[in-house]
N, C-alpha and C positions, 0 to 999 in steps of 0.2 A: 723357746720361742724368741725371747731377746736377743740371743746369738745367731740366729738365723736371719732375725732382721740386723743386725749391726754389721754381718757376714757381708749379707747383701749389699747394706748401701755402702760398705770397705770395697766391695768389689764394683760397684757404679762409679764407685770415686774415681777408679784405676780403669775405669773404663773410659770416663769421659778424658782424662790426662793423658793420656796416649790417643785418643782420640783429635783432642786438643795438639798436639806435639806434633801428629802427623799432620792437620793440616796447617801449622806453623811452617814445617820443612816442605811441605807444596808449594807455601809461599814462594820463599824464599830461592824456590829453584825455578819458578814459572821467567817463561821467556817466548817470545816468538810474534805472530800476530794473534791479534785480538779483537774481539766483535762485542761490541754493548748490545747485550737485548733485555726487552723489558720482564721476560719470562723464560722458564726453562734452561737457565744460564749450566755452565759448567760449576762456576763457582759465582759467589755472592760475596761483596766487597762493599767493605764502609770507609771512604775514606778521613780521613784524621790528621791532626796535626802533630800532635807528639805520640810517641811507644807505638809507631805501627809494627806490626808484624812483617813488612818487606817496603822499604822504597822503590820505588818504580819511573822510569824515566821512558816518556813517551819519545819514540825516535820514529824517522822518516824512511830511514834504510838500516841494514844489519840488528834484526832483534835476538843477538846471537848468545848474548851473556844474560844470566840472573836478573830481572828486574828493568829491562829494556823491552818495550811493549811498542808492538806498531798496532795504529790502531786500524783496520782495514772493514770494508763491508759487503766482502763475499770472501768464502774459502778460508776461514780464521782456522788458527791451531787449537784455538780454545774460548769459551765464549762469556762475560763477566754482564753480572746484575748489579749495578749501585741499591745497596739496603742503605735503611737508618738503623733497623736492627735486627741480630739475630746473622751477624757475617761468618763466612767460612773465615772470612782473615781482615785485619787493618790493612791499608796502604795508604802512606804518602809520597805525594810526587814531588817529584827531587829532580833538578836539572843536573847534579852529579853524582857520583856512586851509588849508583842504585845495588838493590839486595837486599842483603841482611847484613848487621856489621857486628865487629865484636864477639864477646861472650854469647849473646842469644844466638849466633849463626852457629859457634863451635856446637853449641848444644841440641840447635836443631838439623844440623849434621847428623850429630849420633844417633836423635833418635830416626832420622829417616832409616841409618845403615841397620840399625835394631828392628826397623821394620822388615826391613828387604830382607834380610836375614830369616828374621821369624817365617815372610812365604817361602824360602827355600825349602827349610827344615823340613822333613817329613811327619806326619802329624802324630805314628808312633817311631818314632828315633830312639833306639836304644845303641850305647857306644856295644864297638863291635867287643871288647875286654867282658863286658856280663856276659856275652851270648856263648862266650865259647867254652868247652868243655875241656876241664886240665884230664890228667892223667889219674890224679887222687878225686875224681870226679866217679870215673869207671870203674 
């Protein structure tokens, strides 16, 4: 009975952290225009002053890179809630390099690629070397 609950919340842990990671790497690739609503948003955003999860640079024209946001109010690409808490992601606004920077982009790089990976895979994938039949088989 112990192991089954220890099992459990070992695997809630690994569920919330990949969970967590993935919407890290949302952050940090989010671009385009943007719509504030009070409800029903795409994502939910608290913004903050230090360790956000993506800086963001509100622009006029070209929302064409990571973390350049125009902000528009019809036809958005995506649509954001200011919380106080309980965010999909931090952001602070920065008038230059916006993104992610550093070590935390390298990392939430990977896990975006480990995401996109895992929905390719097929959900039984076995390599083709087990399935097949040698000689000393027959």
């Amino acid at each position: 009975m112990l192991t089954v609950a220890l099992l459990s919340m070992s695997l809630l842990d690994l569920h919330h952290d990949a969970a967590t990671r993935q919407s890290d790497a949302r952050a940090c690739e989010l671009h385009g225009r943007v719509q504030f609503v009070e409800h029903f948003a795409d994502y939910k955003i608290k913004y903050v002053r230090n360790f956000a999860d993506a800086d963001v640079t509100f622009v006029d024209t070209f929302p064409d890179k990571p973390g350049r946001w125009k902000v528009v109010s019809s036809f958005p690409d995506f649509t954001v809630q200011v919380v106080n808490t309980f965010p999909d992601f931090t952001v602070k606004r920065t008038q230059s390099s916006p993104g992610c920077h550093g070590s935390q982009s390298s990392e939430l790089r990977r896990a975006k690629i480990e995401n996109v990976q895992a929905r390719r895979r097929p959900q039984n994938f076995t390599p083709l070397s087990s399935n097949r039949e040698t000689s000393s088989d027959l």
